[in-house]
Structures are given as C-alpha cells and as structure tokens.
PATOR-116690 format. One record per residue: residue number from 1; residue in one letter; x, y, z of N, C-alpha, C in turn. Coordinates in Angstrom, 3 decimals, padded with zeros to 6 digits. Layout:
REM residues N
  seq  type       n.u       n.v       n.w      ca.u      ca.v      ca.w       c.u       c.v       c.w
  NUM     A         X         Y         Z         X         Y         Z         X         Y         Z
...
END
This chain:
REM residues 218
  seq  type       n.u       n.v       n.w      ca.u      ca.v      ca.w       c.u       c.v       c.w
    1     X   152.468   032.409   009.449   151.837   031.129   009.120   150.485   031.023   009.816
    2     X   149.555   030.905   009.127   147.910   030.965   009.518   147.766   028.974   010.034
    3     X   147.625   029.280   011.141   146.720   027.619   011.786   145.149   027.517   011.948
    4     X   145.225   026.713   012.670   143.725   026.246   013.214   143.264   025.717   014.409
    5     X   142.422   026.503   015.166   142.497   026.195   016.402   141.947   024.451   016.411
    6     X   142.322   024.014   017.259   141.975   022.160   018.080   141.023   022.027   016.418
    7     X   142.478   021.772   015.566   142.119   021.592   013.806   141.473   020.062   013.848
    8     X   141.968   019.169   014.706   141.390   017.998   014.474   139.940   017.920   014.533
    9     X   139.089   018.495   015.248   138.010   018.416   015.565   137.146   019.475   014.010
   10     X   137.612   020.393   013.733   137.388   021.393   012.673   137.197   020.668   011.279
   11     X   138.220   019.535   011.182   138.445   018.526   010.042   137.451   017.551   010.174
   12     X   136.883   017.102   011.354   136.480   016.405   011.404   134.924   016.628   010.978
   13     X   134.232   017.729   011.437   133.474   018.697   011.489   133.248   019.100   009.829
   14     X   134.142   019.398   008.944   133.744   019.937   008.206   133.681   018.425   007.247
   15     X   134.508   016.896   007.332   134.379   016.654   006.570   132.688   015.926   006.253
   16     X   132.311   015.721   007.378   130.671   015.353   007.714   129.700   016.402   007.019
   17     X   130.034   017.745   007.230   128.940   018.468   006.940   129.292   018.149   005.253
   18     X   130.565   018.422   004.711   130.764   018.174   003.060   130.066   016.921   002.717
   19     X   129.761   015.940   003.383   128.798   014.438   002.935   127.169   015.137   003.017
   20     X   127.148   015.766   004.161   125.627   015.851   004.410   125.346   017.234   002.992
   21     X   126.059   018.003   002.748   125.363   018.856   001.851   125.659   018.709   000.026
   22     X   126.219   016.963   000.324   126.126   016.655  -000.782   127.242   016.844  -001.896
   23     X   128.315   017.094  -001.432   129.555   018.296  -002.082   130.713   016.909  -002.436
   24     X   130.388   015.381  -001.941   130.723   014.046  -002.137   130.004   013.394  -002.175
   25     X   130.454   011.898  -002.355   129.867   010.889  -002.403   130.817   009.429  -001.896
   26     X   130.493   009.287  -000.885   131.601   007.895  -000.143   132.390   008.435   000.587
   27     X   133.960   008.171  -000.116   135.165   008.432   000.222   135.957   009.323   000.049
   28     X   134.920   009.913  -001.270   135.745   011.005  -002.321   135.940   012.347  -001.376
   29     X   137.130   012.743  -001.662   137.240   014.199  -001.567   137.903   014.219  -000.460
   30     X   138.705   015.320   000.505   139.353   015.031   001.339   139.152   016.331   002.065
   31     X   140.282   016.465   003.382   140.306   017.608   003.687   141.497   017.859   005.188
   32     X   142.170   018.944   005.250   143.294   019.260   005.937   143.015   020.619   006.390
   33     X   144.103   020.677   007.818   143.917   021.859   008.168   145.676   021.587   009.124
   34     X   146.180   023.111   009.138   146.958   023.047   009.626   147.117   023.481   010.856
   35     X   148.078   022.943   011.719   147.987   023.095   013.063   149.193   023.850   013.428
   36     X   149.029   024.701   014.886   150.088   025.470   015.148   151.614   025.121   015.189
   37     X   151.520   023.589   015.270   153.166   023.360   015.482   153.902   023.718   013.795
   38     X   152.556   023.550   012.860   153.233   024.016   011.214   152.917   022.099   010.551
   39     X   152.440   021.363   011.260   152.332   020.131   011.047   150.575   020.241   010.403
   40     X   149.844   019.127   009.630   149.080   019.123   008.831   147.611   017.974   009.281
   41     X   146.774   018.206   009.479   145.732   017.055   009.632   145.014   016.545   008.427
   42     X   144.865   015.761   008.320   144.216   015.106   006.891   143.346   013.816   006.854
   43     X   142.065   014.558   006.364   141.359   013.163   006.209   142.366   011.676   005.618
   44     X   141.354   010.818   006.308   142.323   009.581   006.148   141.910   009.071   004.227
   45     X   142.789   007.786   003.948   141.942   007.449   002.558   140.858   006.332   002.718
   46     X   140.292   006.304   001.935   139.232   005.463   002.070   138.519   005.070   003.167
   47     X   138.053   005.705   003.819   137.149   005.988   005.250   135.748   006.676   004.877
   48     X   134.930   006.363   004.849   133.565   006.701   004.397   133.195   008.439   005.924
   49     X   132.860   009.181   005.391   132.776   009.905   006.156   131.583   009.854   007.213
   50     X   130.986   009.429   006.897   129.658   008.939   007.822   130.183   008.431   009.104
   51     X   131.084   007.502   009.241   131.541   006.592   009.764   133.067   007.112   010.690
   52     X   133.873   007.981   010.210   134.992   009.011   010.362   134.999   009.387   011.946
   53     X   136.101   009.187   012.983   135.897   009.453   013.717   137.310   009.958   013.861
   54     X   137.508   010.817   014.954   138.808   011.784   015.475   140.371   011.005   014.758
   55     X   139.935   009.565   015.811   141.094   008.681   015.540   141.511   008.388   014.219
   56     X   140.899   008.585   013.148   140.945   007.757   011.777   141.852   008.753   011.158
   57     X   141.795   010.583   011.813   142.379   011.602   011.277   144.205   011.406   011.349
   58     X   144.696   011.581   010.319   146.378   011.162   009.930   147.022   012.418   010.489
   59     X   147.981   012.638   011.094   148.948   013.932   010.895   150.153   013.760   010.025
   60     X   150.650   014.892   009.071   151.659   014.338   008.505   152.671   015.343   008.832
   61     X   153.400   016.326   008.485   154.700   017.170   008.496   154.336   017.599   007.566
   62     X   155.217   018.830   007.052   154.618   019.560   006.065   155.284   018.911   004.362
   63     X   155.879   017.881   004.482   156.707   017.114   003.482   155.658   016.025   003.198
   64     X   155.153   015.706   003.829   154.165   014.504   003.960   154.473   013.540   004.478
   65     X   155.340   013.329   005.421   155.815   012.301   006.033   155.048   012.159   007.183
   66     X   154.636   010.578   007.590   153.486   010.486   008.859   153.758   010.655   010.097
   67     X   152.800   011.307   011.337   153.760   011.548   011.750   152.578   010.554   012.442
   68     X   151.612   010.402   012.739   150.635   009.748   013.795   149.689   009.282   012.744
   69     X   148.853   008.045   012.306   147.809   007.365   012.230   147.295   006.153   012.880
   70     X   145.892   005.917   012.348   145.475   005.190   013.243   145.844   003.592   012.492
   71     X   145.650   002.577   013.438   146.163   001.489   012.569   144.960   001.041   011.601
   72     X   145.650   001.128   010.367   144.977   000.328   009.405   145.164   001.974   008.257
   73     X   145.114   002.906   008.993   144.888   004.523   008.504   146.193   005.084   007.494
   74     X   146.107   005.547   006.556   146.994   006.271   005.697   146.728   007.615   005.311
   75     X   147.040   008.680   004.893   146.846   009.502   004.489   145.953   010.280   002.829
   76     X   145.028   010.680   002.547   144.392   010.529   001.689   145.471   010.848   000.584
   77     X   145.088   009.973  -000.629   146.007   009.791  -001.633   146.197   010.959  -002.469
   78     X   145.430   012.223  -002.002   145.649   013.773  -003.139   146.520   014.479  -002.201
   79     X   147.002   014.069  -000.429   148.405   014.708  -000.247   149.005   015.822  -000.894
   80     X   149.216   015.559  -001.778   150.405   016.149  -002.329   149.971   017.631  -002.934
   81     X   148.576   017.648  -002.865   147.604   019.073  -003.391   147.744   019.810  -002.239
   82     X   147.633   019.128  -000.873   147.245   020.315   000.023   148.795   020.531   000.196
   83     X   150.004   019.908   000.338   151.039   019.696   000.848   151.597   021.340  -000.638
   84     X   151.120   020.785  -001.526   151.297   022.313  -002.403   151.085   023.401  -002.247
   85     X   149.509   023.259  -001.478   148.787   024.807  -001.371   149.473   025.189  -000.367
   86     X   150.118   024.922   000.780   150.228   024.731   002.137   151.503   025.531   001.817
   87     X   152.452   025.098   001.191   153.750   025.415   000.235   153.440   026.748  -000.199
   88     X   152.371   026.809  -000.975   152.624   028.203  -001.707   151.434   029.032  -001.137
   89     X   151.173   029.172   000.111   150.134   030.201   000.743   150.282   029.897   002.336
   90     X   151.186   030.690   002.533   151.250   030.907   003.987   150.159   031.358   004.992
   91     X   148.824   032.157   003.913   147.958   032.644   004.457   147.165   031.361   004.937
   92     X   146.686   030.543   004.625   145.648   029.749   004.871   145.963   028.495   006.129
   93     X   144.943   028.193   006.544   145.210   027.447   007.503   143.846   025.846   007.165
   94     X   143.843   025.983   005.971   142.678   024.739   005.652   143.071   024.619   003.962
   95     X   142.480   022.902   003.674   142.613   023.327   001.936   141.301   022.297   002.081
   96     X   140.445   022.239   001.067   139.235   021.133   000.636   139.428   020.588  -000.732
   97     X   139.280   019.592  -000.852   139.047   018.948  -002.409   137.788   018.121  -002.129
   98     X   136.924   018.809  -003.177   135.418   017.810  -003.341   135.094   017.451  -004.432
   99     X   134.313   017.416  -005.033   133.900   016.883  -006.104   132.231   016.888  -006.488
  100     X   131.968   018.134  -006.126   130.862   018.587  -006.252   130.366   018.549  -007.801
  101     X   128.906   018.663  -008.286   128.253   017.817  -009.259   128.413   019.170  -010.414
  102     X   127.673   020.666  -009.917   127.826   020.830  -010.938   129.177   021.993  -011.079
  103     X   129.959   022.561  -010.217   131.135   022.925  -010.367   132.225   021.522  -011.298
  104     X   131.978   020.505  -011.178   132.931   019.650  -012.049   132.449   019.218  -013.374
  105     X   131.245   019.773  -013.420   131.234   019.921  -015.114   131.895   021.170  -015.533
  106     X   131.933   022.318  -014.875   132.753   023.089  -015.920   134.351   022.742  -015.666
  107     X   134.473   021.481  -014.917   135.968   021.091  -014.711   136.611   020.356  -015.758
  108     X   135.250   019.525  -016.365   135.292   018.534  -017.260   135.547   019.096  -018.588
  109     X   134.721   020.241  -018.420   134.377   021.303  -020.138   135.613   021.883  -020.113
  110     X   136.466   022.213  -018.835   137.754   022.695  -018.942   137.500   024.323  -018.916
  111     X   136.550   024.702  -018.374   135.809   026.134  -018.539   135.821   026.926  -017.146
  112     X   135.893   028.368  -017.071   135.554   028.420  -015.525   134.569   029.227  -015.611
  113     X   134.205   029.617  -014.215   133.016   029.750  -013.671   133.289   031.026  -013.465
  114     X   132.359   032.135  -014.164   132.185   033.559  -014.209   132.093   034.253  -013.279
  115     X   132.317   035.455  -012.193   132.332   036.497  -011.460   131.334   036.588  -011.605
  116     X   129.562   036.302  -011.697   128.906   037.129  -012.276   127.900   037.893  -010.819
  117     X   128.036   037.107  -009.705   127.155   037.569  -008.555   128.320   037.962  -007.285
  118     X   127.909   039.434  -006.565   128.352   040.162  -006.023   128.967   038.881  -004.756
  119     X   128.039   038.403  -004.151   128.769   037.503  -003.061   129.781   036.072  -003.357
  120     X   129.997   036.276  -004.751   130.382   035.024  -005.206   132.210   035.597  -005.696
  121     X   131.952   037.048  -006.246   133.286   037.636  -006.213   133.838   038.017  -004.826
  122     X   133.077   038.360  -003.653   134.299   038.892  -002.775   134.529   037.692  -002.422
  123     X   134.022   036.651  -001.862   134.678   035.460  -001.303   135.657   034.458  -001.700
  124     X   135.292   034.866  -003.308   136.205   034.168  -004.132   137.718   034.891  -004.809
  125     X   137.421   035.843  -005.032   138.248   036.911  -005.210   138.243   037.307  -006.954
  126     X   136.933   036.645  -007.789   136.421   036.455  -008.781   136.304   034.924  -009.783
  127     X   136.611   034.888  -011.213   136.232   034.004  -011.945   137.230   032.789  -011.121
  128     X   136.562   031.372  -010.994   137.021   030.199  -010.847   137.489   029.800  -012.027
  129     X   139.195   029.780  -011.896   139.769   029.442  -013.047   139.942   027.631  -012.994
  130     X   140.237   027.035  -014.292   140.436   025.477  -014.189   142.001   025.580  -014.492
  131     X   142.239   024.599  -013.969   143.896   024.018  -014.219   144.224   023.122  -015.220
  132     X   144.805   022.875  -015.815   145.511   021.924  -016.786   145.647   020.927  -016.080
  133     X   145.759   019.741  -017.172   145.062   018.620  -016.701   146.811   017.922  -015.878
  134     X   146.099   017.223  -015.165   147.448   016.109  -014.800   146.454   014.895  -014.098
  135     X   147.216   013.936  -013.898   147.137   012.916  -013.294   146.618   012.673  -011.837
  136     X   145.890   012.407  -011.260   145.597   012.309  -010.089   146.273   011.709  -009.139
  137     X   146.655   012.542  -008.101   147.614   011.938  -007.264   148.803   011.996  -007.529
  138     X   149.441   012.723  -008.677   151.053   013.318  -008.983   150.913   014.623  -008.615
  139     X   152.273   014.891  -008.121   152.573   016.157  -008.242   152.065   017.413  -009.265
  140     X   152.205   017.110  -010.311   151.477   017.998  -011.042   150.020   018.564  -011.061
  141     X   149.384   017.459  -010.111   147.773   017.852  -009.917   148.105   019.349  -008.905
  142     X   148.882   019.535  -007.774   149.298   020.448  -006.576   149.540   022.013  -007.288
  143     X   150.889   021.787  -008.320   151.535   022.329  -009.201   150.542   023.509  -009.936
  144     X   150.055   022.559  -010.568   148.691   023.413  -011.385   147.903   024.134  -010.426
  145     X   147.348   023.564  -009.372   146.083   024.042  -008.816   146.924   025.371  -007.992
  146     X   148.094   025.379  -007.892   148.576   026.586  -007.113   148.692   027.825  -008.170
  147     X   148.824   027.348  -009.564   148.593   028.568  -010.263   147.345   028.956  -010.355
  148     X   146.308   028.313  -010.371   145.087   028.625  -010.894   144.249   029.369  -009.677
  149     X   145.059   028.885  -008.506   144.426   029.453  -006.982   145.132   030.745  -006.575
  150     X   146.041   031.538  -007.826   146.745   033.060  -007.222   145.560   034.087  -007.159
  151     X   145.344   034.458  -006.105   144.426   035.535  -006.059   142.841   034.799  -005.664
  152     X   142.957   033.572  -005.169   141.387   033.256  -005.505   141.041   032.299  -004.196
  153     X   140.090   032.170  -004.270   139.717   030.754  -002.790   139.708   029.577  -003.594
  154     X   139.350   029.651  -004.812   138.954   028.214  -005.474   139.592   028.149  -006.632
  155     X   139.761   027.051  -007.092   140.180   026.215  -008.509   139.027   025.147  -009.249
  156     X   139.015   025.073  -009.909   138.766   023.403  -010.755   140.288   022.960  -011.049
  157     X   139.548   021.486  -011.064   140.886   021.127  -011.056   140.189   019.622  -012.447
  158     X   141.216   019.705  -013.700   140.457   019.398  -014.577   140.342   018.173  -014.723
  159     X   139.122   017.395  -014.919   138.602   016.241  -015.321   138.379   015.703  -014.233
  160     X   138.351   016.564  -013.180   138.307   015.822  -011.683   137.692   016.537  -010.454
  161     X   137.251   018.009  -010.049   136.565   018.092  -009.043   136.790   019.959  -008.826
  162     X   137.284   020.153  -007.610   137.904   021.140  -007.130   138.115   021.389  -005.979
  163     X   138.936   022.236  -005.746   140.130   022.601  -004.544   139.517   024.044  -003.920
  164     X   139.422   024.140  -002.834   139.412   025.400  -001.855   140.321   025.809  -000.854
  165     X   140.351   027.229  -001.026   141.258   027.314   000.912   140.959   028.311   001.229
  166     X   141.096   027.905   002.650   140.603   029.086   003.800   141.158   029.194   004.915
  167     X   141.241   029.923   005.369   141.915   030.364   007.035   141.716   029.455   007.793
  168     X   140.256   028.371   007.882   139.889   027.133   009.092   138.840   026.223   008.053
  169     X   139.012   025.114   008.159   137.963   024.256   007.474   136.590   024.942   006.577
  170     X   135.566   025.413   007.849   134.410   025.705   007.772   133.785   026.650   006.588
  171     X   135.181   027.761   006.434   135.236   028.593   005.930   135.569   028.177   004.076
  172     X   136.772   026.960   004.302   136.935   026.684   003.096   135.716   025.974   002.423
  173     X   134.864   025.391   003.257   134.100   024.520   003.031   132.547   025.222   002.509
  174     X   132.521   026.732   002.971   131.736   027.635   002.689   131.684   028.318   000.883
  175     X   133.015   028.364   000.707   133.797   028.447  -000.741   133.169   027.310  -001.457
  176     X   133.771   026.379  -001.229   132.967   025.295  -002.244   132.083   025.171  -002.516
  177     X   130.932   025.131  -001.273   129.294   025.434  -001.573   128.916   026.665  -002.422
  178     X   129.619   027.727  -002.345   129.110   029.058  -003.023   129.878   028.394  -004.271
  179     X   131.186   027.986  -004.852   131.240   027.779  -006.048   130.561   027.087  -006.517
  180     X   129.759   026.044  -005.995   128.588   025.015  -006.756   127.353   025.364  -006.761
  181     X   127.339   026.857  -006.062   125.841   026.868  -006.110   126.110   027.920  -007.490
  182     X   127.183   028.402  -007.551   127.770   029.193  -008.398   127.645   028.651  -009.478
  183     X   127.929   028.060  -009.846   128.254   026.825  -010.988   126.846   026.457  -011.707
  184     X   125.897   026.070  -010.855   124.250   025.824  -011.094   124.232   026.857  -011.674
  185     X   124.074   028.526  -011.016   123.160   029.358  -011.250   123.966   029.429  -012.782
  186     X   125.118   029.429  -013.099   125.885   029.930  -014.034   125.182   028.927  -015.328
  187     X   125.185   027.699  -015.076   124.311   026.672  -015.796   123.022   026.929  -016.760
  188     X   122.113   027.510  -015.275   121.002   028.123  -015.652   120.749   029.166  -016.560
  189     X   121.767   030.171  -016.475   121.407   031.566  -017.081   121.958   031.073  -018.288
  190     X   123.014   029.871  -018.746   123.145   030.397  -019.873   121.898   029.496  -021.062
  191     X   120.955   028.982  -020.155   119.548   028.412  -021.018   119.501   029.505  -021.335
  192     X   118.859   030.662  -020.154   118.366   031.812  -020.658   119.084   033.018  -021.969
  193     X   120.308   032.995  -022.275   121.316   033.531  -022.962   122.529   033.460  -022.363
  194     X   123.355   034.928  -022.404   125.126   034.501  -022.201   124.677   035.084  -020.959
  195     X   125.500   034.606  -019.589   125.541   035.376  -018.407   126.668   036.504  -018.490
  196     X   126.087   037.245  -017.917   126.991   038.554  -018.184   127.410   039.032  -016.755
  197     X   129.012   038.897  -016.867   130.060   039.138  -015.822   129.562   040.105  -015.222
  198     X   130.084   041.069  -014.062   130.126   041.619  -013.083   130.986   042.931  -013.825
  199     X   131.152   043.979  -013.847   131.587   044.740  -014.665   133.275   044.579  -014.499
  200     X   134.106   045.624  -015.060   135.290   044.808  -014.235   136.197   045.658  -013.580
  201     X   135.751   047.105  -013.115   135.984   048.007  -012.454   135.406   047.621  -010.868
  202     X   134.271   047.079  -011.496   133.366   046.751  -009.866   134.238   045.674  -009.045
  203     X   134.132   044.328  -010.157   134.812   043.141  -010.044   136.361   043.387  -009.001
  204     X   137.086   044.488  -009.812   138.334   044.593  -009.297   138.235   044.979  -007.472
  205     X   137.404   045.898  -007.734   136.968   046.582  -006.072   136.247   045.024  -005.029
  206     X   135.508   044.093  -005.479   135.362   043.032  -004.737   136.685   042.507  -004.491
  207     X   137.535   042.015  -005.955   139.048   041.134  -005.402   139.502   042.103  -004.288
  208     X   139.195   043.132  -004.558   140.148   043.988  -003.346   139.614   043.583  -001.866
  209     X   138.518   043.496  -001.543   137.645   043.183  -000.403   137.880   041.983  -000.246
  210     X   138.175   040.882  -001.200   138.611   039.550  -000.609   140.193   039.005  -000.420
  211     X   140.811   040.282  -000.886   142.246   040.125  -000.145   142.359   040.546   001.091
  212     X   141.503   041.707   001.799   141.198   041.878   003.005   140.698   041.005   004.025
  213     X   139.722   040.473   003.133   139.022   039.087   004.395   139.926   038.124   004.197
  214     X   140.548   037.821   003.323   141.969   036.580   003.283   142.862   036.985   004.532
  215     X   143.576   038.552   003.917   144.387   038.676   005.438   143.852   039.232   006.879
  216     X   142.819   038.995   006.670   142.023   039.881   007.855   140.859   038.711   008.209
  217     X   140.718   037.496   008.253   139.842   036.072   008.727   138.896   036.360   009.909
  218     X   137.383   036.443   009.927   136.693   036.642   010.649   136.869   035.320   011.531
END
C-alpha cells in the first residue's frame, strides 16, 4: 500500500497550487492523499481554496466514514471517486479531480485525448480515455473512472472534468497539467489537420516506462 509522507500538508499544498495554475475555479475539484495508517485526507466541500487551511482538511477511513473534521467541515461530495481509486490501486498514494478548461471539452465531446507527444505518453501511460457517463457524486462516477484509469494516470470523466493519480499529490497534480496542456496542443493541431498518434510499437515501449515510474515513484 503506497502513502504519503505528513499527506496533510502535501494536500494542502497541492490544492493551492491547482487554483493558482488555473486547473479550477472556487470550490471545484478536490483532492486526497493517503496516509500511512491506510486512512485518507480530503479536501473539505465547499471551502474556496484560497482561503483552505490545514484544519479545514477532513480524514475519513477507507469506507468513507469521518474520522476527524473541522467544525462546520464535511468531506468533499466526489468521495466516493477517490474512495474507488484507492479500492482499486494499491499503487497510488494521491487521487485529483479538476476540472480543467480544455481537457473537459474532450470530456464533454466524450472523446479522448491522443498519445501523440513523447512526454505525455510515459507519464500517462498513453491515450486519456473518457468514462461513461454517470451522475455526479454516485457511485457509478468511481466505478467508471476505475475502468478508464487501467494502465493510465488519467481519465475524463464525462460531462464533468477529470481524475488523476499518483504516488503523492504533487505528482498527481503534475498529470493533470500535462493532460491539459495536452488537450490544448491536441486542439490546436487538429486546426492544422488530423494529429497523428505516436506510432504504436513506440507508444507500447513508453506504457512500459510508465509502469516503471508507477512502481518505481521518484
């Protein structure tokens, strides 16, 4: 089971820098990291991140049950996504949901986002697949995004944003930025014509390099 060192501070840390580089807006989007006892930290709900301080951060169990908040504090209402990933990837020790501008248009189009640049496949482990749609805040939003995340750092997650994970916050939070910057460039090229994938002999040899840095976390 992959943790996170003094995760509260890591959560806290990454969810500020996700406001400052623009990857939200307000309240939206959340973020968890797990801690050595196997227990979970999680942005709180509706807490403006600007404003976010240590105390506001929820712990829950790995069921979602609370185990510490602050008063007035609840647990952010997509729970049940990281409480999934957390479930079905022993490797990771962080999950992100943002809602970045132009990775959630191809969330919206229901489309994913092509392998097509060398640093964008090893980290990712290639194409950003989207998930089938569900409801926000049911179970089925978790459900989906764990299929669409086999083999990969990232998801879309459809009509609504996307999901990352990583070994510690910073890292997941690194994923998201490369899928949106991903997402732009992918935007761009196809003014210019069709973007054309990464070959898929090559492609395969990157997934291979990012199952290494998955089980092998700098």
């Amino acid at each position: 089971m992959r943790f996170v060192d003094n995760p509260e501070a890591a959560v806290l840390a990454a969810a500020k820098d996700m406001l400052r580089r623009g990857l939200v807006e307000g309240t939206a989007g959340n973020i968890s990291a797990r801690r050595e006892d196997g227990n979970l930290v999680i942005t709180p709900s509706s807490v403006d991140y600007a404003e976010m301080m240590l105390d506001d951060l929820v712990v829950v169990d790995p069921d979602g049950e609370v185990l510490h908040a602050g008063e007035g504090r609840s647990p952010s209402t997509e729970m049940k996504l990281h409480l999934a990933c957390y479930k079905a990837f022993d490797d990771i020790g962080a999950v992100i949901h943002s809602h970045p501008v132009w990775a959630t248009m191809f969330a919206i189009a229901h489309q994913t986002i092509p392998a097509c640049i060398d640093e964008f496949a090893v980290y990712c482990g290639g194409e950003i697949r989207c998930t089938e749609y569900a409801a926000s805040g049911t179970p089925d939003v978790g459900a989906n995004a764990v299929k669409a995340l086999e083999g990969r750092a990232a998801a879309l997650i459809a009509n609504h944003g996307m999901v990352a994970v990583g070994p510690r916050p910073d890292k997941a939070l690194h994923v998201t930025a490369l899928v949106e910057r991903t997402a732009q460039i992918v935007w761009g090229a196809r003014a210019l014509g069709v973007p054309v994938p990464i070959p898929d002999d090559v492609n395969a040899g990157f997934a291979g390099i990012y199952s290494y840095l998955r089980a092998n976390p700098m």
